[in-house]
C-alpha positions as CSV (number, residue, x, y, z in Angstrom):
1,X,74.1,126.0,43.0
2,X,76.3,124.7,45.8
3,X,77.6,127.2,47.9
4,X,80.9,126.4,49.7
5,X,80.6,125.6,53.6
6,X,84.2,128.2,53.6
7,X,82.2,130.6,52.5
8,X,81.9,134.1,55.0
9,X,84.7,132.3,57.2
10,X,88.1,133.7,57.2
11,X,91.1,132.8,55.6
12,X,93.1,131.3,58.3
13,X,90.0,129.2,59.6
14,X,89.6,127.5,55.9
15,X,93.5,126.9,56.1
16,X,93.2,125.7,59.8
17,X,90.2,123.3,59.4
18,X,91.6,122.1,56.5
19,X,94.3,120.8,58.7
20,X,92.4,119.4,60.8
21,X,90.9,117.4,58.7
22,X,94.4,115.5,57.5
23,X,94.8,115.1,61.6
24,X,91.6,113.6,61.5
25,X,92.2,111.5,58.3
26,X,95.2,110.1,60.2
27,X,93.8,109.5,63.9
28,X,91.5,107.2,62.1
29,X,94.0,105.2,60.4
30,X,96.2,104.6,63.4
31,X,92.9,104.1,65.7
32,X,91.8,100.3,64.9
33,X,95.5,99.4,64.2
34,X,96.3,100.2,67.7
35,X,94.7,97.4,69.9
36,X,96.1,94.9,67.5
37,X,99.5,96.0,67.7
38,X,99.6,96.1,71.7
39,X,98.1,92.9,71.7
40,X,100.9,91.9,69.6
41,X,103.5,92.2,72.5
42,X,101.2,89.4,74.4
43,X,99.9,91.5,76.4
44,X,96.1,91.4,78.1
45,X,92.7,93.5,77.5
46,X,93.8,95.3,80.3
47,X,96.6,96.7,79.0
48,X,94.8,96.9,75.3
49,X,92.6,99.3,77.4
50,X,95.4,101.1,79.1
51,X,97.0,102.1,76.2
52,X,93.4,103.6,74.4
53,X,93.3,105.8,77.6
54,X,97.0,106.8,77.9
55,X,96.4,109.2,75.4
56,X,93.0,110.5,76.6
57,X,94.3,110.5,80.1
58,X,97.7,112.6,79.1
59,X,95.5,114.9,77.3
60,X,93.3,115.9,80.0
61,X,96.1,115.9,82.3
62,X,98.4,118.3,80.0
63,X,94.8,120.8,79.2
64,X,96.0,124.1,81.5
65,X,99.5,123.9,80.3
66,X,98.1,123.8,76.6
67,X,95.6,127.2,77.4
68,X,99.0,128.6,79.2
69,X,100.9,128.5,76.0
70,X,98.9,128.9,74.0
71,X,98.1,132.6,75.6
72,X,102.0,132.9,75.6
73,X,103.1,132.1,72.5
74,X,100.2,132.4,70.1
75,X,98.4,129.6,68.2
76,X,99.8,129.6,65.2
77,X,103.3,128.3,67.1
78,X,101.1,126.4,69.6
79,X,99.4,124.0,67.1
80,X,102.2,123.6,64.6
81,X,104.7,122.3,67.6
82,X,101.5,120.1,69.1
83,X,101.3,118.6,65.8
84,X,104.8,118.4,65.3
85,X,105.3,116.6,68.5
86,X,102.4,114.1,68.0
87,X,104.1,113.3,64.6
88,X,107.2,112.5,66.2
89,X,105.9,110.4,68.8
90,X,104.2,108.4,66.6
91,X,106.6,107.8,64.2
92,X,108.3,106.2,67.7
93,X,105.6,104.5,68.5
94,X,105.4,102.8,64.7
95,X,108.9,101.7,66.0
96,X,108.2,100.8,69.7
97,X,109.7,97.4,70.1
98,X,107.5,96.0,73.7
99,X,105.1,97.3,74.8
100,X,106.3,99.4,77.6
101,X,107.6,101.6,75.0
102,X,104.3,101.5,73.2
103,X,102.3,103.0,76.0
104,X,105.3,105.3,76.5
105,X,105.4,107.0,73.1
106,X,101.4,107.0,73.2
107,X,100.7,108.6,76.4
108,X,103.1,111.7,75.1
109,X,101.4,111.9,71.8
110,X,98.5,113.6,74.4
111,X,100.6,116.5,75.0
112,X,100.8,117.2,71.6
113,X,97.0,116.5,71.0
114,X,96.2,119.1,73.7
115,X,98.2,121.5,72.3
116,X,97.1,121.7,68.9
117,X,93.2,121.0,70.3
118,X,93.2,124.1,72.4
119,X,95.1,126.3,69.8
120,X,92.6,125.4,66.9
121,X,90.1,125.9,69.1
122,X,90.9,129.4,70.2
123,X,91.4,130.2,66.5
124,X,88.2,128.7,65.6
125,X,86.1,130.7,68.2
126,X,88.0,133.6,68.4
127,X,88.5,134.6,64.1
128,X,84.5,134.5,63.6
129,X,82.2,136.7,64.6
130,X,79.0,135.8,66.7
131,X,76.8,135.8,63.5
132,X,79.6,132.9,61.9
133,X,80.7,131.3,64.7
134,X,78.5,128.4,64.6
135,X,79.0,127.9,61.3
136,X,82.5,127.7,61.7
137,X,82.1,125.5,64.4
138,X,79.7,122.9,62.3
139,X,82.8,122.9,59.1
140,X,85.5,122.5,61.6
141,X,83.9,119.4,62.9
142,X,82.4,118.1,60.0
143,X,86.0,117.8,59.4
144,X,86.8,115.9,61.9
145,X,83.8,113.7,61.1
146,X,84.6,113.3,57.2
147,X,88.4,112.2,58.4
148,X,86.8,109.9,61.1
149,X,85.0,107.9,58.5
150,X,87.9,108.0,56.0
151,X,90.6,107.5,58.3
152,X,89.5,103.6,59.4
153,X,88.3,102.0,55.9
154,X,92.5,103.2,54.9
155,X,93.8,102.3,58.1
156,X,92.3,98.5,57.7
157,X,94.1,98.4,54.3
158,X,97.4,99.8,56.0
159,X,97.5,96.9,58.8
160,X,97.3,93.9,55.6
161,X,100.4,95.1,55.0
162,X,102.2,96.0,58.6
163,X,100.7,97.4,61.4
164,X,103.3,99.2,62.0
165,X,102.6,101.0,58.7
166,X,99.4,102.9,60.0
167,X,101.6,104.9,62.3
168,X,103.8,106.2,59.7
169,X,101.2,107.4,57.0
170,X,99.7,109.2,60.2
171,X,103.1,110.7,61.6
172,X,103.8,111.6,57.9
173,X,100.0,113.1,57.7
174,X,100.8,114.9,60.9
175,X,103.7,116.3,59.4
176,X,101.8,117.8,56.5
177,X,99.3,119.6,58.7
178,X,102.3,121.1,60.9
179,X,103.7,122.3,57.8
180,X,100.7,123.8,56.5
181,X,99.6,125.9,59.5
182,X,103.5,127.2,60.0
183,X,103.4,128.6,56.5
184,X,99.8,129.8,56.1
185,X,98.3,130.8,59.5
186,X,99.5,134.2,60.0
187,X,99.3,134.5,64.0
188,X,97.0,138.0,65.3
189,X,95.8,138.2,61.4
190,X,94.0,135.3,62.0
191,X,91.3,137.8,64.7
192,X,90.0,140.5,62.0
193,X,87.1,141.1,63.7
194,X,88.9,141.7,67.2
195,X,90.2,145.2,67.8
196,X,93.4,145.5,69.3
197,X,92.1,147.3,72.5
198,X,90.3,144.4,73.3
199,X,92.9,141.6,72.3
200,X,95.1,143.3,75.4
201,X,92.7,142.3,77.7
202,X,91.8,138.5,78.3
203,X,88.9,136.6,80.1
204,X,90.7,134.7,82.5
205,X,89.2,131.5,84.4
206,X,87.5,133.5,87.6
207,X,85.8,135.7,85.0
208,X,84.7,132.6,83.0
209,X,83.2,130.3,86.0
210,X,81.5,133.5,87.5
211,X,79.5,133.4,84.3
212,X,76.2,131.1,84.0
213,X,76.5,130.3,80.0
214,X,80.2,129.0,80.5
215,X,79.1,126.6,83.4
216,X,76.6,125.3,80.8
217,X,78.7,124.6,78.0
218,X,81.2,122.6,80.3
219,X,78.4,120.4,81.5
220,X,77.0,120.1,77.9
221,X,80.3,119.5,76.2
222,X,80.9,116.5,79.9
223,X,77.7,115.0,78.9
224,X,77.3,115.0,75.5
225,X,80.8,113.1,75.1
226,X,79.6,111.0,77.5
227,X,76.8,110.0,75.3
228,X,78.1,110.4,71.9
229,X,81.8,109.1,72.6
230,X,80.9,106.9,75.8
231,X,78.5,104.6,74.2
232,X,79.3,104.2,70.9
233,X,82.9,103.4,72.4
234,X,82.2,101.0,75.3
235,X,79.2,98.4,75.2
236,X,77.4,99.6,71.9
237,X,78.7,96.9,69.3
238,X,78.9,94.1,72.2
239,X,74.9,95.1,72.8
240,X,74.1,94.7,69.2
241,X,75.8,91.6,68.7
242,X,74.6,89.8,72.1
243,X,71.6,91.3,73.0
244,X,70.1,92.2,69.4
245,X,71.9,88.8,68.2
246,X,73.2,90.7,65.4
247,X,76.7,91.1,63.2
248,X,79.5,93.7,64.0
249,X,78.7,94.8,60.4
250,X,75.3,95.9,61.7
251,X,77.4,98.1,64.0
252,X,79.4,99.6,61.3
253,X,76.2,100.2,59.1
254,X,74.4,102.1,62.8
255,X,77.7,104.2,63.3
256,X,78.2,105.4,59.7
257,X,74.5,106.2,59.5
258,X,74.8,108.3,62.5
259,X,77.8,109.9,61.5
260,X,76.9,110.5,57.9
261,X,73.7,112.0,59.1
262,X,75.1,114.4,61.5
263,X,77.8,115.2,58.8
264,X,74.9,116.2,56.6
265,X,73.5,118.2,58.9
266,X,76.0,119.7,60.7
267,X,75.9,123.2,58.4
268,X,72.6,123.5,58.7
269,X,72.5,123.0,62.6
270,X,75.3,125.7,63.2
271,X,73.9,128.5,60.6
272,X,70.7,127.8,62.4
273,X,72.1,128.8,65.5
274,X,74.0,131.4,64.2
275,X,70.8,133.0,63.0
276,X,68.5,131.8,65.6
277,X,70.5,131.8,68.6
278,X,72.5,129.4,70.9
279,X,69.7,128.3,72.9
280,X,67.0,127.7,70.7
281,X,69.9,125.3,68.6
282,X,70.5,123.3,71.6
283,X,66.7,123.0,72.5
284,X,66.0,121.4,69.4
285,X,69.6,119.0,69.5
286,X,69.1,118.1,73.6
287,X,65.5,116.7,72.7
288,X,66.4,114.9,69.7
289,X,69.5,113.2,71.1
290,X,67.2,112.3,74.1
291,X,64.9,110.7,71.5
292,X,67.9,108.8,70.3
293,X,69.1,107.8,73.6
294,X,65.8,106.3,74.8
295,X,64.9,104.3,71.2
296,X,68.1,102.6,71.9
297,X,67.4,101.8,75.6
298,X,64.6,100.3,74.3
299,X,65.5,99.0,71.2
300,X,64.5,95.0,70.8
301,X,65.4,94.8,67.0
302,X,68.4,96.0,64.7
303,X,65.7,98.2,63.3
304,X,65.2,100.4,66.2
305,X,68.7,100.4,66.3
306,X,69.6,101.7,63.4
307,X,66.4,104.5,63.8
308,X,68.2,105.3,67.3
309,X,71.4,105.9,65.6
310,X,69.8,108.0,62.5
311,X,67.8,110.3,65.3
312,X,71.2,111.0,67.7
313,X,72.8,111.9,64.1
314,X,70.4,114.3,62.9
315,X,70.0,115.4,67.0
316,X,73.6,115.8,67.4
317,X,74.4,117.6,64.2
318,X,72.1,120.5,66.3
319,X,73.9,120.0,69.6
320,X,77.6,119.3,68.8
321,X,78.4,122.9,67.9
322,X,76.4,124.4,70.6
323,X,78.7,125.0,73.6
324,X,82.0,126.1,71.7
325,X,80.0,128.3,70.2
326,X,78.9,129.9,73.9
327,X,82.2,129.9,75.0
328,X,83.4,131.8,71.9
329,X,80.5,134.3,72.0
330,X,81.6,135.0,75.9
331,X,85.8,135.2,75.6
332,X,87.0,138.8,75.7
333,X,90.8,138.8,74.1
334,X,93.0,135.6,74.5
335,X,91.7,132.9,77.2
336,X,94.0,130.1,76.6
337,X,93.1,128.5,79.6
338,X,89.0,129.3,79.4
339,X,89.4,127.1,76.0
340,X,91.7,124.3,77.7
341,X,89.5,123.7,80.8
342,X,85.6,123.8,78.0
343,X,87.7,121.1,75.7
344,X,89.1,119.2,79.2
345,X,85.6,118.9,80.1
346,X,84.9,117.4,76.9
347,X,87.6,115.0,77.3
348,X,86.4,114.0,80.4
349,X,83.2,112.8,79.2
350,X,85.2,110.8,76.8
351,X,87.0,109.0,80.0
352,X,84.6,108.7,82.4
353,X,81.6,107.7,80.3
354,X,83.3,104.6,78.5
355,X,84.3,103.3,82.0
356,X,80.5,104.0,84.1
357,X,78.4,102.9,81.1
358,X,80.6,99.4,80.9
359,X,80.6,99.2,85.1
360,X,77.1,99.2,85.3
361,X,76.8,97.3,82.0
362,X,78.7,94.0,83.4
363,X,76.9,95.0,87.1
364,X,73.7,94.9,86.0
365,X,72.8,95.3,82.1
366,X,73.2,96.8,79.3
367,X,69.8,98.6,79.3
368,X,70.5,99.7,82.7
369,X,73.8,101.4,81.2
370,X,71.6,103.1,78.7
371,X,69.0,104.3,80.8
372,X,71.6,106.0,82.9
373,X,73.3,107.9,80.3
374,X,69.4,108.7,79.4
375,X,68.8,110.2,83.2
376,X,72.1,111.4,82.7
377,X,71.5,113.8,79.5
378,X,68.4,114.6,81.4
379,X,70.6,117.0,82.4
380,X,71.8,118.0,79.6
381,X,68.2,118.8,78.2
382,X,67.2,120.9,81.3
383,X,70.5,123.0,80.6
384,X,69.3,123.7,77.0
385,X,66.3,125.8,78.4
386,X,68.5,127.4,81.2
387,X,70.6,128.8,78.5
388,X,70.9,132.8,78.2
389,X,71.3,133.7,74.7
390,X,74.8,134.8,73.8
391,X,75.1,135.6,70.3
392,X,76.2,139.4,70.0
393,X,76.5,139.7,73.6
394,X,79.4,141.6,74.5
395,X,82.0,139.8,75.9
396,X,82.0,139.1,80.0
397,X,79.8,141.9,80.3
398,X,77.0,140.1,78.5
399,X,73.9,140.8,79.5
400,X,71.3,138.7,81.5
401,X,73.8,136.5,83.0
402,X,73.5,135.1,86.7
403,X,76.3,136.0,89.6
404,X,78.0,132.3,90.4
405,X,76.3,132.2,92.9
406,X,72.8,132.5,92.3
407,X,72.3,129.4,89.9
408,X,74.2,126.3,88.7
């Protein structure tokens, strides 16, 4: 019998990650279309890469004043008007006539993305208790995953007909999901589990960086974009093709195995660490993914390829829900902020990674790019066992954790 992957979570998380995924769905639509229509406006690869980072660059930039609102006025609000305003701007951007405008309407669709990031994300870790939380964490991105694979395959059909016309199924698909979390999420209903003595209080950003298990998840969630996002997003399909004298479908077949896999996975790798603990879920993920990391810093074949992409699949679906998971078991009340600054660090990791791996990459080679990002999650893996366990810990006062100053 097949138990559904809502089951044990609330209400409002089902409705949220639900959502989510038609955000997701949509993100992958307008995502290949975009380089294609900038380049349409003559413009050069430069400028192509300019406008993939406006986005990422706005959304870091906007993370605090997400946290700050969404403390303020709740998430429910929060994420419908994020999503709202990401619709909007690119429904303009569908219409952009140069490509001034373009970048423009882009780079304020990151507002929006914050916003809605940070208020699902406070949901997501705040409405589950410890004992759920990773498993909330692993259906929430599954989603994410499932629309990420979806989203493209429509998206390629959309651009036959306009490229323009991606844009406008996603703005419309935006739409839909603002809708659906104004009429269904249900604003402090959506914490059963927390009491309102404690939702008065809040775990501001002092409290959270004077504890050792936040630290850890802001240097995970840093690395492990900069691994998972950073090379599959820079050099990965240019290595396969000219160093592995390969196809670019080769590179479709690697990514979809790798996502699939982790997809499969993902359930099991969040009720693992939901019933076995934080740290023992990311000692098994960090050595996995490190696995994966040096097979394809090695790889001489597309078979070892494709085996590197299988193991940082099946690694990551272990890792990926690891340190939102920490930072939900640790917040006390709201702590808007605390969420903005874990998922800035994750979209830092997305910005810097991409631009390091391809500098040393064109400096030296693309082995040397991988074997840095390998010395890099080094890192990440010593973390893993540094890790004090935080499920049913209570709050800030959580037991076993270090004074700032005395490690990390």
């Amino acid at each position: 019998m097949i138990t559904s992957p809502f089951k044990g979570l609330p209400r409002e998380v089902s409705i949220l990650i639900a959502a989510s995924f038609f955000v997701a769905v949509g993100f992958g639509i307008v995502m290949p279309a975009i380089p294609v229509f900038a380049k349409s406006f003559g413009v050069n690869n430069a400028a192509i890469g300019l406008m993939v980072s406006a986005f990422a660059i706005t959304r870091f930039a906007s993370g605090l004043i997400s946290g700050t609102l969404t403390d303020r006025f709740g998430e429910r609000r929060v994420f419908a008007t994020g999503v709202f305003m990401v619709a909007f701007f690119t429904f303009l951007a569908g219409i952009a006539q140069n490509y001034t405008q373009l970048l423009v309407f882009r780079a304020a669709g990151g507002l929006g993305s914050s916003m809605f990031s940070v208020a699902a994300g406070s949901v997501i870790m705040r409405a589950v208790d410890d004992n759920h939380r990773g498993h909330a964490q692993s259906v929430y991105q599954g989603a994410f995953i499932l629309g990420g694979i979806a989203g493209p395959a429509i998206g390629g059909l959309l651009s036959i007909i306009s490229l323009r016309a991606p844009f406008f199924v996603y703005s419309i698909m935006l739409f839909i999901s603002g809708v659906v979390a104004l009429a269904f999420l249900k604003g402090e209903s959506a914490m059963p589990h927390v009491s309102k003595s404690k939702e008065i209080e809040s775990t501001n950003l002092k409290q959270a960086f004077a504890m050792k298990p936040y630290r850890i998840a802001l240097v995970l969630a840093f690395i492990s974009t900069w691994v998972f996002f950073g090379l599959r997003a820079s050099i990965l399909p240019i290595f396969v093709t000219e160093e592995l004298d390969s196809t670019t479908a080769v590179v479709g077949y690697g990514l979809a195995l790798s996502a699939i896999l982790q997809g499969i996975f993902l359930l099991r790798g969040g009720r693992f660490s939901d019933s076995k603990g934080r740290r023992a879920a990311s000692i098994i993920g960090a050595n996995v993914v490190m696995v994966g990391v040096l097979l394809l810093t090695f790889a001489t074949n597309i078979w070892i390829f494709l085996l590197s992409m299988a193991v940082l699949g099946f690694g990551g679906a272990f890792l990926a829900t690891v340190p939102a998971s920490i930072v939900g078991d640790i917040i006390k009340g709201k702590g808007g902020k605390v969420i903005a600054v874990f998922q800035m660090a994750g979209d830092a990791g997305m910005i810097v990674g991409p631009v390091v791996i391809g500098w040393l990459a064109d400096l030296y080679s693309y082995r040397i790019a991988f074997g840095a990002s390998a010395a890099i999650f080094l890192v990440a893996l010593y973390l893993a066992y540094q890790i004090p366990e935080t499920r049913n810990a209570e709050g800030p006062q959580v037991k076993n954790l270090k004074p700032l100053d005395e490690d990390l």
